[in-house]
C-alpha positions in Angstrom: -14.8 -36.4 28.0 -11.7 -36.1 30.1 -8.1 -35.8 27.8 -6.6 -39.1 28.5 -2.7 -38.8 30.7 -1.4 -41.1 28.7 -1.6 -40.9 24.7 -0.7 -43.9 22.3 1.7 -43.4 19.3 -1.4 -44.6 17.1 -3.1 -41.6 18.6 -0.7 -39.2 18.4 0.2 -40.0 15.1 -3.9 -39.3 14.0 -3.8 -36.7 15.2 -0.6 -34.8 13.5 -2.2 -36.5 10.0 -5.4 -34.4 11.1 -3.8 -31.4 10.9 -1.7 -32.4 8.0 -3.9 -32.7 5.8 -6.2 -29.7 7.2 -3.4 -27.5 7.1 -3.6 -28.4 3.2 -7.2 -28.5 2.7 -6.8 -24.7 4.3 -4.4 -23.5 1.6 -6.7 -24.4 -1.1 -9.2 -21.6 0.3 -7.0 -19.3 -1.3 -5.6 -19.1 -5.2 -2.7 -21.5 -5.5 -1.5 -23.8 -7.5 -4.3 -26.2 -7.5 -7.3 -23.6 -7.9 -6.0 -20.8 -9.6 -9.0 -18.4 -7.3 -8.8 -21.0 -4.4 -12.1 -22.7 -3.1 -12.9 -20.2 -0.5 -16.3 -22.1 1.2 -13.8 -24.1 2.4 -12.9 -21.6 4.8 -16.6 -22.4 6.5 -15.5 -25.7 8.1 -12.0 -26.3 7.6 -11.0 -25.7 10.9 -13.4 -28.0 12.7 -11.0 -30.8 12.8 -8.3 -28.1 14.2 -11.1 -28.1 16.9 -11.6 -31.2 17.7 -7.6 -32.3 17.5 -7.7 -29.2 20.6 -10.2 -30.8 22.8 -8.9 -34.3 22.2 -4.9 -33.6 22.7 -2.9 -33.3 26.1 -1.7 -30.0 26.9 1.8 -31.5 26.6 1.2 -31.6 22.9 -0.9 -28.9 22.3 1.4 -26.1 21.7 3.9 -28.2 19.2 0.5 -28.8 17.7 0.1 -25.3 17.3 3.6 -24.5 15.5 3.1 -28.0 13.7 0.0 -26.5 11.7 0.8 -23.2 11.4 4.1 -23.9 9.9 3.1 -26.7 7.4 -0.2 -24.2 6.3 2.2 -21.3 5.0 4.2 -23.7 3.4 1.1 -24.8 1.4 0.0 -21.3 1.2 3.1 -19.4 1.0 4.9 -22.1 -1.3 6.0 -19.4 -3.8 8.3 -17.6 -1.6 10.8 -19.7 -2.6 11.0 -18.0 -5.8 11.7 -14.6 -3.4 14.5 -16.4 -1.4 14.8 -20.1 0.1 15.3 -18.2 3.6 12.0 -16.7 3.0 10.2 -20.1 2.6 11.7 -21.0 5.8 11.6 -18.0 7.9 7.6 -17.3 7.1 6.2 -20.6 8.3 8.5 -20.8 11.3 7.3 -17.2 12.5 3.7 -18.4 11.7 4.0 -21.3 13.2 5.8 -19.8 16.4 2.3 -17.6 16.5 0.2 -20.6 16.5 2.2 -22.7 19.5 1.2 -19.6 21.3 -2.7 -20.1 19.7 -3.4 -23.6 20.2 -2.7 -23.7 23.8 -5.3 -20.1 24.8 -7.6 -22.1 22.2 -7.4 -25.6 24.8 -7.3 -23.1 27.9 -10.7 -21.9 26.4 -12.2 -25.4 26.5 -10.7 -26.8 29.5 -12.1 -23.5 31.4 -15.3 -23.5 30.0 -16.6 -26.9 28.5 -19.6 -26.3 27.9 -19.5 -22.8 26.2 -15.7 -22.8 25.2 -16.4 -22.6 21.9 -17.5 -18.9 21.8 -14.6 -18.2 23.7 -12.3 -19.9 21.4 -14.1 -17.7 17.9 -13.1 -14.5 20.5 -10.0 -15.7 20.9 -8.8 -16.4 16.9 -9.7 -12.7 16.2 -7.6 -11.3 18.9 -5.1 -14.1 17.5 -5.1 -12.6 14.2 -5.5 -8.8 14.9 -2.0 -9.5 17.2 -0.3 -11.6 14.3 0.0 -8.7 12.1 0.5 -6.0 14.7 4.4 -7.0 15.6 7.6 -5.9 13.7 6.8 -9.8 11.7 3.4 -8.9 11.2 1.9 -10.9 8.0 -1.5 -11.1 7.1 -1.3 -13.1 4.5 -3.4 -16.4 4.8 -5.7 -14.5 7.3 -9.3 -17.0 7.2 -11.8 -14.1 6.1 -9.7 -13.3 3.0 -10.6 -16.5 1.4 -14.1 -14.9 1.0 -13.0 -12.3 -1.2 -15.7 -13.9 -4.3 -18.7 -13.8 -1.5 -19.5 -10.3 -1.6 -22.7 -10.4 0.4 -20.6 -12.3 3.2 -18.2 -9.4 3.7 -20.1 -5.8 3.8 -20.0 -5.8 7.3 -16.3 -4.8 6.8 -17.1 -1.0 6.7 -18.5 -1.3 10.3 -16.4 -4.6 12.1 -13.0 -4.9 9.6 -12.5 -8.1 9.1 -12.9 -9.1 12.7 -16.7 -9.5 12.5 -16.4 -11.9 9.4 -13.5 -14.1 10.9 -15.7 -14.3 14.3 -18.7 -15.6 12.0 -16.6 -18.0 10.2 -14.4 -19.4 13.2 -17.4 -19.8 15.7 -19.4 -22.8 14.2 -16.4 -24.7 13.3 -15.3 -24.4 17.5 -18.8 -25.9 17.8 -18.7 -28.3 15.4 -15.3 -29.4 16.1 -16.3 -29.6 20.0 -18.7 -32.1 19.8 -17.4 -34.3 16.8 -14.6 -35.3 18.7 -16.8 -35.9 22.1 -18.9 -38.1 19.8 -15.9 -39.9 18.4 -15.5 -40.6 22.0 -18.8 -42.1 22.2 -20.9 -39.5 24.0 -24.2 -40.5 25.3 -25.0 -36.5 23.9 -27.0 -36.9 20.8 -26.8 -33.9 18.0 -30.3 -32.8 18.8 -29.4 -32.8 22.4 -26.1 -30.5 21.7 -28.1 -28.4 19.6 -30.9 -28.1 22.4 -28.5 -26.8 25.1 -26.8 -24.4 23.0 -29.9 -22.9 21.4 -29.4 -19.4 22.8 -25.9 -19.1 21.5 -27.2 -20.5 18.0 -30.0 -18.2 17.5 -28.1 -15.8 18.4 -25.7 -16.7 15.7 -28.0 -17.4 13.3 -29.5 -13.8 13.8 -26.0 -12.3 13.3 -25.5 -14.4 10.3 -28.9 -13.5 8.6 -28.3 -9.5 9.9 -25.0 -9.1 8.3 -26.3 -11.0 5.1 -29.4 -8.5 4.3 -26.7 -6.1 5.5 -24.4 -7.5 2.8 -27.3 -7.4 0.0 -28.4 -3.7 0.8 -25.1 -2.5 0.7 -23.7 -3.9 -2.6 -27.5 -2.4 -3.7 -26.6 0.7 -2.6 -23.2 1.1 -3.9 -23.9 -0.1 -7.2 -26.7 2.5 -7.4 -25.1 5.5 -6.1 -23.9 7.8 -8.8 -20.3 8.9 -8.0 -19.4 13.3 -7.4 -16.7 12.2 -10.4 -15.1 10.4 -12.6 -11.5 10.0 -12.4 -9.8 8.7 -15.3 -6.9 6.9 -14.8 -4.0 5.6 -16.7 -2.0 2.4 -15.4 0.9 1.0 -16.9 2.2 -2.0 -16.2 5.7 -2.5 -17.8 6.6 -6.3 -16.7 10.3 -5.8 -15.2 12.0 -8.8 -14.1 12.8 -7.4 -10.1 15.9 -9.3 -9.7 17.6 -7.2 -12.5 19.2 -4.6 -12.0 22.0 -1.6 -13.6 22.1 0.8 -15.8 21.0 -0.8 -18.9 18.0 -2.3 -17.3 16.8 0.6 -15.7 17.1 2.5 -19.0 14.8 -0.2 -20.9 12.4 0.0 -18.5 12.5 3.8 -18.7 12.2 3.2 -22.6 8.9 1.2 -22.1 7.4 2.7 -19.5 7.4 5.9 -21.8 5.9 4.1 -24.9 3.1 2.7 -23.0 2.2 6.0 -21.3 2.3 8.2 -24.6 0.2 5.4 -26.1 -1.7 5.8 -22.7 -1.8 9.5 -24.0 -3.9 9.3 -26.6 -6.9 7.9 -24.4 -7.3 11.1 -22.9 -6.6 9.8 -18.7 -6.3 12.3 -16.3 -3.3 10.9 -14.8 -0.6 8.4 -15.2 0.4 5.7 -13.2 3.5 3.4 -12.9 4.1 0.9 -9.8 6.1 0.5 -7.5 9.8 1.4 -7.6 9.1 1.9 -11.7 11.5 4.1 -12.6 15.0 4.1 -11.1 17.5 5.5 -10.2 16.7 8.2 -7.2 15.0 11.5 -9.0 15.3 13.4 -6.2 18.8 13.1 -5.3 20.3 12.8 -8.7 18.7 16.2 -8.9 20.4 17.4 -5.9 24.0 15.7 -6.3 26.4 15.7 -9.5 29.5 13.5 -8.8 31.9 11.0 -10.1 30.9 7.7 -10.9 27.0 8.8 -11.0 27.2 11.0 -13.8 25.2 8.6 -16.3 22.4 7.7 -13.3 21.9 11.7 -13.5 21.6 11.7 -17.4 19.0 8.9 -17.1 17.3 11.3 -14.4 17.5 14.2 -16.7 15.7 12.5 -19.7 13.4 11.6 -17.2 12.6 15.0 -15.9 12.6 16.1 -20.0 9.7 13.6 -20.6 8.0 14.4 -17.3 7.4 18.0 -18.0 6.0 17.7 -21.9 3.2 15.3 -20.3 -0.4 16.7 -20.6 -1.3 15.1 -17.5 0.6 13.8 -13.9 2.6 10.9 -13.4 2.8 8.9 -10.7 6.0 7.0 -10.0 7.4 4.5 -7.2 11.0 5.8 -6.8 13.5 5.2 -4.1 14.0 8.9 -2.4 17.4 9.6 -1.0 18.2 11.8 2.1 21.9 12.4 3.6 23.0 10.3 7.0 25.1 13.5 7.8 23.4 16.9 6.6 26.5 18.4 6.8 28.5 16.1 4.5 28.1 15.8 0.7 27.2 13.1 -1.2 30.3 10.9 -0.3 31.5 10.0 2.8 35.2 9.9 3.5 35.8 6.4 2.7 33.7 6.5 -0.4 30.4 5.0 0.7 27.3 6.9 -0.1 25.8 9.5 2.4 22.5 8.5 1.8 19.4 6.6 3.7 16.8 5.8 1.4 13.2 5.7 1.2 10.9 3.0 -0.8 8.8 6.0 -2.3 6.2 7.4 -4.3 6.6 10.7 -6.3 3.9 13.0 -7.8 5.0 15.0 -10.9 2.5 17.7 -12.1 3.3 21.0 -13.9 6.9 19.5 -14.6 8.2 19.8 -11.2 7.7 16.9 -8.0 5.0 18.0 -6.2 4.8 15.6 -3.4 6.1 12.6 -2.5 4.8 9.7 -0.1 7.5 7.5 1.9 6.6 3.5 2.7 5.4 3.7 6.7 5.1 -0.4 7.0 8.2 -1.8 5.5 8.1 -5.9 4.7 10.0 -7.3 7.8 13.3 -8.8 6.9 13.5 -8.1 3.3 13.3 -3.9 3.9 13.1 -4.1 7.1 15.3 -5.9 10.8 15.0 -3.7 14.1 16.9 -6.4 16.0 20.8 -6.1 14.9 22.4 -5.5 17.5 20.0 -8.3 20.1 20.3 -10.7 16.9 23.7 -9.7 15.0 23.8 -13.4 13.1 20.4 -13.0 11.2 20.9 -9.5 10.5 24.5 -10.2 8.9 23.2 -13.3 7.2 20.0 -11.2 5.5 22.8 -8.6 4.5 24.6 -11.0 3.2 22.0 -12.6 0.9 21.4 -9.0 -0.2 18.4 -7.9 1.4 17.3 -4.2 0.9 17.1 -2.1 4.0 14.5 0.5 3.9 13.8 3.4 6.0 10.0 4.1 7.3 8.4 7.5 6.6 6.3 9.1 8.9 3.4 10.6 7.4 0.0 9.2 5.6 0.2 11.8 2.7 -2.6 12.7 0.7 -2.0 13.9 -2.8 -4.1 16.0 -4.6 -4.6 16.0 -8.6 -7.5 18.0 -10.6 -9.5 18.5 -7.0 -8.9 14.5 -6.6 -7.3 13.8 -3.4 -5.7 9.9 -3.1 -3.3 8.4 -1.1 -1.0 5.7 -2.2 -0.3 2.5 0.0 2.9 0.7 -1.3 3.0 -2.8 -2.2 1.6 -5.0 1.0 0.9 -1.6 3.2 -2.4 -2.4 1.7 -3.0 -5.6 3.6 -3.3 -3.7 6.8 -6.4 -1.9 7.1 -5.4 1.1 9.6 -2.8 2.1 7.0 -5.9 2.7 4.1 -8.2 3.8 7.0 -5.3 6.6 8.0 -5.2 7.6 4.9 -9.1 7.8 4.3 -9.1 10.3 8.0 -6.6 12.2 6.4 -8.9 13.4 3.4 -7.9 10.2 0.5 -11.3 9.5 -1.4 -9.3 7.2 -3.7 -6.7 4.7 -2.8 -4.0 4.0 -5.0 -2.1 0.9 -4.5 1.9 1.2 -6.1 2.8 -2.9 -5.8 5.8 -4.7 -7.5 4.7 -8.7 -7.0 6.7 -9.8 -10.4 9.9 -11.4 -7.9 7.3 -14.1 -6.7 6.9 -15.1 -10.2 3.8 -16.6 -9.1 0.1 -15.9 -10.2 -1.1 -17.0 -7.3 1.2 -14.6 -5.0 -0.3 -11.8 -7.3 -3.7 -12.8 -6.6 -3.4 -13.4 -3.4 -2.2 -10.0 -2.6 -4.8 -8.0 -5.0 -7.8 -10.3 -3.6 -6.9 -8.8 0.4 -7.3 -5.3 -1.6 -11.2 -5.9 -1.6 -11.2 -5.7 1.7 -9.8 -2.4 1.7 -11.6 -1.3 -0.5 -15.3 -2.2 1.7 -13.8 -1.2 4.7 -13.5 2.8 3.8 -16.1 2.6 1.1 -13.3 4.0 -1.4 -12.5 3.3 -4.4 -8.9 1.4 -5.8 -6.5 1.0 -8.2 -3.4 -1.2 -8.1 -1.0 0.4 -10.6 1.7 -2.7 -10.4 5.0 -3.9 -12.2 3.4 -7.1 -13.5 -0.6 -7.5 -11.8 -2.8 -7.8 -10.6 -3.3 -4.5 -12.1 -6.9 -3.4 -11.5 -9.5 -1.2 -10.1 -12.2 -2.3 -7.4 -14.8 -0.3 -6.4 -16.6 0.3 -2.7 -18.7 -2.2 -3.1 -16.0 -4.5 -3.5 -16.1 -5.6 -7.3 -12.6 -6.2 -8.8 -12.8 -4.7 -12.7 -10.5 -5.3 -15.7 -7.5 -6.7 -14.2 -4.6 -6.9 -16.5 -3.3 -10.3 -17.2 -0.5 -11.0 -14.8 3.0 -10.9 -16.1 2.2 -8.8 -19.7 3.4 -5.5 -20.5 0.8 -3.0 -21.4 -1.7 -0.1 -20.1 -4.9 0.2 -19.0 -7.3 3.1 -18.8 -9.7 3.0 -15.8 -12.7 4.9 -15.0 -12.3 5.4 -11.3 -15.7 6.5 -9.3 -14.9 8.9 -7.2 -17.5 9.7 -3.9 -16.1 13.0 -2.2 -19.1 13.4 0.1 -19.2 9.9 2.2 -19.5 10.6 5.9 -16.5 8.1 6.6 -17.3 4.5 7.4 -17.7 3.2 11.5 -14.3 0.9 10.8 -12.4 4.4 9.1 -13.6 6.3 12.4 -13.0 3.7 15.0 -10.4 1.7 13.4 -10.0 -1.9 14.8 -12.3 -1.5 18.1 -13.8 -5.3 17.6 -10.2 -6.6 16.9 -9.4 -4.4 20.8 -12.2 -5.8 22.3 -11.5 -9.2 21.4 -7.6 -9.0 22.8 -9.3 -7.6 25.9 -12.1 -10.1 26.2 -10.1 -13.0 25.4 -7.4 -12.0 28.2 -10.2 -11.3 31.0 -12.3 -14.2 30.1 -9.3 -16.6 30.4 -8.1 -15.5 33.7 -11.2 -15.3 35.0 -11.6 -18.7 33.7 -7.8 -19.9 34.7 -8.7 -18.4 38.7 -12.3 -20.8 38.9 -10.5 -23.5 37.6 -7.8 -23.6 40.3 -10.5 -22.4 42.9 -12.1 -25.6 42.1 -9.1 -27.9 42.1 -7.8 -26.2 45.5 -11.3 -26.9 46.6 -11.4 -30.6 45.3 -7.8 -31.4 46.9 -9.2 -30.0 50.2 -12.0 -32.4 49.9 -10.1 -35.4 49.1 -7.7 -34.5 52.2 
């Protein structure tokens, strides 16, 4: 079927209500508003109408297409940002949609290259897509297609050997097929299903092969894991205190202080090895109210003291998100000459054992635009308009730390570091055999944010064959184990503790995806890019050849 030069209005308009109501249908694959632990078979087929809209659109249209759908699926998806900021509900579906008018056109260039076999081309293609979406300074994976199988267990094993580039191939390459020849039948192909079938049947046995390997994979592994009996037991105290993020001062920080420590010494009393508050728990800066006594922050340093007081009468360690300090000018004190603090800081994590800090890990990803904007002086407007709407800039550390408590060693990803798996698999190379998540979700005010986020943290959690626990402000506050099976999760937005029992497996050989982090997501980017100009040079090879012919 050749893509018709001229495209009615009636057309057209078809085909942006196509991917209207996809993009919606998509967003219910994950928890939202609507299903409260999203549909995620959906994920299976959704996208074959994406498909066949590709195939059937001009290549004038096919790019607006792109940003069309990706913009209108986070703001299904994403539609509790708004709580965050109304920039943000704006900003993250026009960067996603930017992504995708880039997509949809490699996705028709895969098709108009190679009819007949585009469609395996295309699956290649949407995990190089994906891997590169989260790899820039916007990166946001968030909404990503495999992560709607977070309930299908069996599905998702192959993580510890492909990421989640393996699954998203196995979910996006059917759909290309699918969605290939529905719309050449809509067109009233000759080609009967049986026929389509028959001249693809390598590729779909193939498939099929791959789909039933990485299933009895799937089964043996979760087997496996459930079976194994861990080196130790680690047990660990969360408490999740329920702070509203938006408020801030002295007073607040001081009731959150207040119940923090009543839920960890009633934590106390069921005997946990350690103690665990979330992300940015307890403010103000311990470390450099400990360093720097001067006016105006003399009751900040009180708060630190009585903090310091109840850390050292602990039986056990605490764990703490807490902003770390460091001077802009080493040689300067604590004030600069017009008043202004000399201080950069650092969205952190701080170990206390034996009464004294001993370690401390510092955020490596920050969350673009909210901690985050490398671009102030190429794009002064949006960097004075996100300072403005008071946006907290951040700092990256450096170094994938690795604590150690009791002979346990764990590293602690903060807040959405864990939805990128190099940052757990760094950690895992660097000695971690348990990941600790430190989130703070509660300024979504949104369940479904909350889930959204923990649900990605399966993935992880497969992927290294490690054990985790999200100790967060307000949930989803919860352990999952390598297998990936999410246990106990506090109810969302409740202030409490709970005690977990963590596995612990010290003498795993690390998993292929820990050792060769990414590779399939590489070769994709590479195989896509090779395939497409190899493609793009036949094509005009054959049209230079054509026009010769016609001359």
């Amino acid at each position: 079927m050749k893509t018709l030069k001229r495209r009615s209005l009636r057309t057209v308009c078809s085909e942006v209500f196509i991917l209207l109501v996809t993009a919606f249908v998509f967003s219910m694959a994950f928890p939202g508003f609507i299903f409260p632990e999203g549909l995620g078979f959906i994920s299976l087929f959704v996208l074959i109408p994406v498909f066949a809209v590709i195939r059937n659109t001009s290549w004038a249209l096919v790019a607006p297409y792109g940003f069309f759908f990706g913009f209108m699926y986070y703001i299904f998806f994403n539609y509790w940002l708004s709580s965050f900021h109304p920039l943000a509900i704006l900003i993250v579906p026009i960067i996603q949609g930017g992504e995708m008018f880039f997509l949809f056109p490699a996705l028709k260039a895969a098709d108009t290259f190679f009819k007949k076999r585009g469609y395996i081309l295309q699956a290649v293609i949407w995990v190089a897509f994906a891997y590169l979406a989260e790899s820039w300074f916007a990166g946001y994976p968030y909404g990503t297609i495999c992560y709607a199988l977070y309930r299908y267990l069996p599905m998702i094993q192959i993580a510890d050997v492909t990421g989640i580039w393996g699954i998203i191939f196995l979910q996006v390459l059917p759909q290309a097929f699918l969605g290939n020849y529905l719309i050449d039948k809509i067109h009233g192909t000759d080609e009967t299903f049986r026929s389509y079938f028959k001249s693809n049947l390598v590729v779909i046995i193939i498939y099929a092969v791959l789909v039933i390997v990485s299933l009895i994979y799937g089964f043996v592994k979760i087997s496996e894991w459930q079976d194994k009996t861990p080196d130790r037991t680690w047990r660990v105290a969360t408490v999740q205190h329920n702070h509203d993020s938006w408020e801030g001062g002295l007073a607040t920080y001081r009731r959150n202080f207040n119940n923090l420590r009543r839920y960890t010494l009633e934590a106390i009393s069921q005997d946990p090895d350690i103690v665990v508050w979330s992300e940015t728990a307890f403010v103000p800066s311990i470390d450099w109210n400990m360093r720097y006594d001067y006016e105006g922050n003399h009751e900040m340093r009180v708060l630190v003291e009585e903090f310091l007081d109840f850390a050292e009468t602990l039986p056990v360690p605490l764990l703490t998100g807490n902003a770390d300090g460091e001077p802009i000018d080493e040689n300067a004190g604590p004030l600069l000459e017009d008043g202004s603090q000399n201080r950069k800081d650092y969205n952190s994590v701080v170990l206390f054992q034996n009464g004294q800090i001993d370690g401390k890990y510092r955020k490596q990803h920050l969350v673009p635009f909210t901690e985050h904007f490398p671009y102030e002086k190429q794009m002064p407007w949006l960097y004075n308009l996100l300072l403005a709407n008071d946006y907290q800039w951040w700092e990256a550390g450096d170094e994938s730390v690795v604590f150690e408590s009791d002979g346990i060693k764990f590293s602690t990803p903060i807040c959405f570091e864990d939805v990128f798996g190099y940052i757990s698999a760094d950690f895992v190379r660097e000695g971690a055999d348990v990941i600790v998540n430190m989130t703070n979700d509660n300024w979504s005010g949104s369940v479904a944010a909350e889930k959204q986020h923990a649900y990605i943290a399966i993935f992880r959690a497969i992927e290294t064959r490690k054990s985790l626990v999200r100790g967060t402000n307000s949930g989803l506050t919860c352990m999952i184990t390598p297998d990936g099976t999410l246990h106990d999760p506090m109810r969302p937005f409740w202030m409490g503790y709970h005690v977990y029992d963590v596995p612990v497996y010290e003498d795993e050989d690390n998993t292929f995806f820990v050792d060769h982090t990414d590779l399939f997501a590489h070769v994709a980017i590479y195989l896509s890019a090779a395939t497409l100009i190899i493609g793009g040079v036949l094509k005009l090879n054959s049209y230079i050849k054509s026009r010769k012919k016609d001359d």
